[in-house]
Backbone as a chain_set.jsonl record, in Angstrom:
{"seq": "XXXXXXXXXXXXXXXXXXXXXXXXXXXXXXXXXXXXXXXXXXXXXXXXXXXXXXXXXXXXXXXXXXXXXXXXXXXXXXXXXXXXXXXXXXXXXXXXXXXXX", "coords": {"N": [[-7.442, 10.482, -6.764], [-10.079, 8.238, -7.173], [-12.174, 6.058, -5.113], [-10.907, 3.063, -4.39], [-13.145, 0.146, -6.062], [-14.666, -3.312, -5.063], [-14.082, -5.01, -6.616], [-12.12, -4.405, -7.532], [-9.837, -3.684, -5.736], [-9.518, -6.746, -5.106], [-8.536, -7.627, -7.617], [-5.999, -6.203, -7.406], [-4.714, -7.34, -5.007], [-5.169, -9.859, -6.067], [-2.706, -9.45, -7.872], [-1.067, -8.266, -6.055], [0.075, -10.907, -4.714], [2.497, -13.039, -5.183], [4.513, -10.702, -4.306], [6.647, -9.7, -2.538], [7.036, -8.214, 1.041], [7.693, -5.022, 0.775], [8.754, -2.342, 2.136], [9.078, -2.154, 5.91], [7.846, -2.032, 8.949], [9.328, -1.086, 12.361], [9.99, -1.459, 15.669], [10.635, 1.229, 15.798], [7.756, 2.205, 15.212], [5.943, 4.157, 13.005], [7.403, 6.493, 11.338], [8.863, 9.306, 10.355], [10.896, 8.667, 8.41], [10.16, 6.486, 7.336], [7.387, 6.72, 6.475], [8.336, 8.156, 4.083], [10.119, 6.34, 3.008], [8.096, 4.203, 1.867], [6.36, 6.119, 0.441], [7.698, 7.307, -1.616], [8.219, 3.792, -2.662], [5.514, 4.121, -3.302], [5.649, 5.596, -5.908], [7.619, 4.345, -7.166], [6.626, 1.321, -7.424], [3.866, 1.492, -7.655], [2.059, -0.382, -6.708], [2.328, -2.263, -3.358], [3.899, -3.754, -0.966], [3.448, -3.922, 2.643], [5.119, -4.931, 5.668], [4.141, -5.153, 9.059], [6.325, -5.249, 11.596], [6.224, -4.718, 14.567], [4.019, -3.675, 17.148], [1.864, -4.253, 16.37], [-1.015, -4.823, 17.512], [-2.067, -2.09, 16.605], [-2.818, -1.977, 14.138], [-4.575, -1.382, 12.352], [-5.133, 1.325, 13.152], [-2.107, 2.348, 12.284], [-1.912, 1.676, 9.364], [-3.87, 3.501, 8.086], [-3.205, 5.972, 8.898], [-0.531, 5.8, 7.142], [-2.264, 5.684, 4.493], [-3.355, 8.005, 4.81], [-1.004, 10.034, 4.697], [-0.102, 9.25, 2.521], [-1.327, 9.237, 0.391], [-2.328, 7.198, -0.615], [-4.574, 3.492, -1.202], [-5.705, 1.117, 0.754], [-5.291, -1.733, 0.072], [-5.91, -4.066, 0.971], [-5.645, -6.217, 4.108], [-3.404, -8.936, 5.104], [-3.477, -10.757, 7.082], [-0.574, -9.227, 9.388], [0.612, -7.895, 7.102], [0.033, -5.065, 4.619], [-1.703, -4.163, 1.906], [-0.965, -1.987, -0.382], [-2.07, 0.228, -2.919], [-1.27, 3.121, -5.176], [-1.748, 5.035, -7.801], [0.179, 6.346, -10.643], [0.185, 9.16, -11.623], [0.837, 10.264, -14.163], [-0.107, 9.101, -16.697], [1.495, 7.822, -18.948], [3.368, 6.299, -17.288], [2.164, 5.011, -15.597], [2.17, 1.7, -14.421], [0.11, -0.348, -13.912], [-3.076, -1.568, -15.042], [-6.277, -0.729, -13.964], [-9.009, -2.843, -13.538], [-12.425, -1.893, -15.117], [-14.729, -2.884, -15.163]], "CA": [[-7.8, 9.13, -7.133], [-11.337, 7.666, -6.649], [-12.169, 5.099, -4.266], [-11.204, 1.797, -5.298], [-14.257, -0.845, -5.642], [-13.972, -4.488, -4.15], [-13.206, -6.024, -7.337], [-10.739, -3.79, -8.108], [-8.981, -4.271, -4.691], [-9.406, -8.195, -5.059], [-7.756, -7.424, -8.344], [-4.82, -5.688, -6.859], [-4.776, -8.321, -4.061], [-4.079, -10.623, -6.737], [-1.345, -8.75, -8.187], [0.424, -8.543, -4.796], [0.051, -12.354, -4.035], [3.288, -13.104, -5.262], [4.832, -9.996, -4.372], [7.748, -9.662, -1.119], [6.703, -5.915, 1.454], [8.878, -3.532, 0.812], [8.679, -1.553, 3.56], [8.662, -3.039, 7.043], [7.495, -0.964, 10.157], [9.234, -1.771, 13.366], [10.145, -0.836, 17.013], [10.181, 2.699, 16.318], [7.034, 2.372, 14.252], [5.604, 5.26, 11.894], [8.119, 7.615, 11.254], [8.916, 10.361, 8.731], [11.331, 8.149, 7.584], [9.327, 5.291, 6.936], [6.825, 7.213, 5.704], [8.648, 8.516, 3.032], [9.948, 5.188, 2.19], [6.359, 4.38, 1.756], [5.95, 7.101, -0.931], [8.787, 6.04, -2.72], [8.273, 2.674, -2.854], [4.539, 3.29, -4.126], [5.74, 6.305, -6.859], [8.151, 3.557, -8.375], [5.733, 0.624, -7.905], [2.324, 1.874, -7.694], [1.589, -1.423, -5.517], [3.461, -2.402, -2.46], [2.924, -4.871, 0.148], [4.364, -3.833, 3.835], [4.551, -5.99, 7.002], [4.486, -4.803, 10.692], [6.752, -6.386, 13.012], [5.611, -4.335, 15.693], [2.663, -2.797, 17.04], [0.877, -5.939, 15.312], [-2.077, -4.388, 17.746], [-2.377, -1.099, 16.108], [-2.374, -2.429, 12.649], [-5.358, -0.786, 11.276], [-4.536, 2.757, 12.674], [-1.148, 2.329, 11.134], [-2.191, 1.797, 8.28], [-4.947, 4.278, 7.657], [-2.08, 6.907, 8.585], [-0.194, 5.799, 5.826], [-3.376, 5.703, 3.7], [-3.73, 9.646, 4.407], [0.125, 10.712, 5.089], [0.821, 9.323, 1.099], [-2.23, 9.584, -0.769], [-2.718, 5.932, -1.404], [-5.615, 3.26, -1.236], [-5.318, 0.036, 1.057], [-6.119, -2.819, -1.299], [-6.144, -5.27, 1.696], [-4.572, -6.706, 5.204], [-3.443, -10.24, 5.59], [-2.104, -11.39, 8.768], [0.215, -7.881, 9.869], [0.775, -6.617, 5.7], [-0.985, -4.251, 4.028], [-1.114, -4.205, 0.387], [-1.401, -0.464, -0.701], [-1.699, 1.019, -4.027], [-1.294, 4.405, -5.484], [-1.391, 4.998, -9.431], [0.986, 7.078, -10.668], [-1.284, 10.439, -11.917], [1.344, 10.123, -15.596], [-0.418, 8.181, -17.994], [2.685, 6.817, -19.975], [4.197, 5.957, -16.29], [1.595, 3.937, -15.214], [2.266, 0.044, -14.84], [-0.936, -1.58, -13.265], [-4.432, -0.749, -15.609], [-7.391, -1.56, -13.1], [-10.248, -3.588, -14.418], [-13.338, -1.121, -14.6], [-15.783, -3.65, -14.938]], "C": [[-9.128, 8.774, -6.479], [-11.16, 6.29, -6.013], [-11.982, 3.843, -5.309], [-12.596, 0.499, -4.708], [-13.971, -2.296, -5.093], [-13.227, -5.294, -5.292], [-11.987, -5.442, -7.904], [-9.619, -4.137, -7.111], [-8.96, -5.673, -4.65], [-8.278, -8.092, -6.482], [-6.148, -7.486, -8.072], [-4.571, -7.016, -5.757], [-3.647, -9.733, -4.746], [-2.547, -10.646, -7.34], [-0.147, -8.936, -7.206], [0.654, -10.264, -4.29], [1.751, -12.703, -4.045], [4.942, -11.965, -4.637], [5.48, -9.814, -2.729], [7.845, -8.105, -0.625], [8.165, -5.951, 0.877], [9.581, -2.87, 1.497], [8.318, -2.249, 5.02], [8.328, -1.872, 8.612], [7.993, -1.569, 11.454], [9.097, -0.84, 14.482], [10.222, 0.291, 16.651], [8.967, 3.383, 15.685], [6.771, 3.357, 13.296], [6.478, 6.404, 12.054], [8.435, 8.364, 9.834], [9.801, 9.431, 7.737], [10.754, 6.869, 6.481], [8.131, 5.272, 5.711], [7.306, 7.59, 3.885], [9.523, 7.177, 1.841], [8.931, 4.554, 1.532], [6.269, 4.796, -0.02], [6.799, 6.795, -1.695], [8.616, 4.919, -3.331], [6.946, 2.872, -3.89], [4.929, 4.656, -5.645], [6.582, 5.162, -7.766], [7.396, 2.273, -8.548], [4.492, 0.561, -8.246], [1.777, 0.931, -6.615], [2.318, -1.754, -4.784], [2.893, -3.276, -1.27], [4.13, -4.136, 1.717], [4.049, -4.31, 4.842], [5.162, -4.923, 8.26], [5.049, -5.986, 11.56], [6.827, -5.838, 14.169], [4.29, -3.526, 15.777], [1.783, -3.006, 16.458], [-0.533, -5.127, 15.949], [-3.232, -2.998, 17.228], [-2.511, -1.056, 14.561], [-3.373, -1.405, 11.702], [-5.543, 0.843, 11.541], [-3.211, 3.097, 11.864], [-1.285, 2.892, 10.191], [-3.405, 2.727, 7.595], [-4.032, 5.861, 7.935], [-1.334, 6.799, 7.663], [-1.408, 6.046, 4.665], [-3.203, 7.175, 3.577], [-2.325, 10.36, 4.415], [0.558, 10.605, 3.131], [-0.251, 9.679, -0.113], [-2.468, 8.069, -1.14], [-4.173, 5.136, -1.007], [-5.263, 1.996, -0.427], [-6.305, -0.519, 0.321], [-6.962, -3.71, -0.553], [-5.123, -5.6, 3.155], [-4.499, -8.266, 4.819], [-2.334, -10.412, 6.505], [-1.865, -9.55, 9.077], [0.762, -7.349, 8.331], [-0.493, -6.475, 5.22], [-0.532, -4.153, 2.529], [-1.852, -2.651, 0.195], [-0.556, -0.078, -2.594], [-2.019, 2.369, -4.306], [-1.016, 4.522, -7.117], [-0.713, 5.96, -9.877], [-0.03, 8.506, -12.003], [-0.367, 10.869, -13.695], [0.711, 8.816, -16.054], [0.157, 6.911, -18.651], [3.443, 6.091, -18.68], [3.409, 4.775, -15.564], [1.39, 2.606, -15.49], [1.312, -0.746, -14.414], [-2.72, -0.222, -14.496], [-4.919, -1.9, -14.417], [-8.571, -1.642, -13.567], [-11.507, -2.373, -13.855], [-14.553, -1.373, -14.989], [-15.99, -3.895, -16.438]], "O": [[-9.272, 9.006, -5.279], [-10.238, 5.52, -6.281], [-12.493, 3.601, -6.402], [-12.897, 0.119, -3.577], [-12.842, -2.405, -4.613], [-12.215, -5.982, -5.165], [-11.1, -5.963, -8.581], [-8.617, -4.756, -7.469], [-8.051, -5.967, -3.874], [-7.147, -8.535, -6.283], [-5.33, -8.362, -8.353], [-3.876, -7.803, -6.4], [-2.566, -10.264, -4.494], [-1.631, -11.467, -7.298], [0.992, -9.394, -7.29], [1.505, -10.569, -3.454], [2.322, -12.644, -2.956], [6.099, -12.384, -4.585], [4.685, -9.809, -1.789], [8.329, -7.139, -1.215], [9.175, -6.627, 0.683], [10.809, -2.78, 1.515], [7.254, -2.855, 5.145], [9.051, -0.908, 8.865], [7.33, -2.519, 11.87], [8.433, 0.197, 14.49], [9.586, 0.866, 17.534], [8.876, 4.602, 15.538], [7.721, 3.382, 12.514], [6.236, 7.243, 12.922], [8.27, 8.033, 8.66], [9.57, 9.377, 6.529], [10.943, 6.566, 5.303], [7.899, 4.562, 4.734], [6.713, 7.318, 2.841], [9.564, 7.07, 0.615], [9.138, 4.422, 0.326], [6.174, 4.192, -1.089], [6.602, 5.913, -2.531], [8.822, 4.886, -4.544], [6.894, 2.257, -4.955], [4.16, 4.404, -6.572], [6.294, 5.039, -8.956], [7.354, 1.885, -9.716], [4.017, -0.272, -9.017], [1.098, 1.388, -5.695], [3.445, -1.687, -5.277], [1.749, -3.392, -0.83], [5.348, -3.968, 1.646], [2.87, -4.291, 5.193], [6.175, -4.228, 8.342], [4.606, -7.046, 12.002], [7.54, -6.429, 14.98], [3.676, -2.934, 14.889], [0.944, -2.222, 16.013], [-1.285, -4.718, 15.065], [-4.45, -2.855, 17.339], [-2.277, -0.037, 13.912], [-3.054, -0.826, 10.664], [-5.934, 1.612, 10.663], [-3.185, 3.937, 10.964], [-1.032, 4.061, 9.9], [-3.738, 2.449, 6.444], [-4.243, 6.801, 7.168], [-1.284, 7.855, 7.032], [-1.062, 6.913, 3.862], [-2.942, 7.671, 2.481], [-2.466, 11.533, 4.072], [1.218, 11.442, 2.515], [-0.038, 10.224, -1.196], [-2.904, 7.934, -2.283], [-5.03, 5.869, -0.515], [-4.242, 1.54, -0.941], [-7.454, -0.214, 0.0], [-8.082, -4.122, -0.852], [-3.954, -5.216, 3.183], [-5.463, -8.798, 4.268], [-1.116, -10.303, 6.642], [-2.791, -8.742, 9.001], [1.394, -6.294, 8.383], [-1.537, -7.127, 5.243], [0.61, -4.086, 2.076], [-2.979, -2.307, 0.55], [0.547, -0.091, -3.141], [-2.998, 2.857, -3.741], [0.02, 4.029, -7.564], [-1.152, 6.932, -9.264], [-0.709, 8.319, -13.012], [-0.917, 11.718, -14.396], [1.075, 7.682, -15.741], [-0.224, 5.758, -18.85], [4.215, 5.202, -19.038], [3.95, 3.792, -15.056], [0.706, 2.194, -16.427], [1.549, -1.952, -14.484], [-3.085, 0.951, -14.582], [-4.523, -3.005, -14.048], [-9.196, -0.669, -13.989], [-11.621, -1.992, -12.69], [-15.412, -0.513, -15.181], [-16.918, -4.606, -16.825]]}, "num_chains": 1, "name": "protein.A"}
């Protein structure tokens, strides 16, 4: 997947506005399990919002380990979630088209 541009991530941004994490990271933060919830979550949604309730300080290594552990793209932080998408690489499976200007 190619980098996404800003309006594409403002895009996506919008998308997740409404949208309740998924995935929550706590006291035993990044783990295989988590991780793989992660991948899950973004193979059946493509977009996914997840909040940290710990380790609020480490937020943006976190999340840049998920970024490379699943293959996805962070859209955006607000506050302690991260909105991360990943497009699903089937055609007919894919539910988000991203505006390409």
């Amino acid at each position: 997947m190619k980098e996404l541009m800003g309006y594409q991530k403002k895009y996506l941004r919008g998308l997740a506005h409404s949208m309740k994490p998924l995935v929550q990271i706590g006291q035993g933060g990044l783990t295989d399990k988590v991780i793989k919830a992660i991948d899950e979550a973004l193979n059946t949604h493509e977009l996914v919002k997840i909040k940290l309730n710990e380790h609020k300080e480490y937020k943006k290594e976190l999340f840049a380990k998920v970024e490379q552990a699943t293959g996805c793209e962070l859209a955006g932080i607000i506050g302690h979630t991260a909105i991360l998408f990943r497009q699903n690489s089937d055609p007919e499976k894919q539910k988000i088209n991203i505006p390409e200007r």
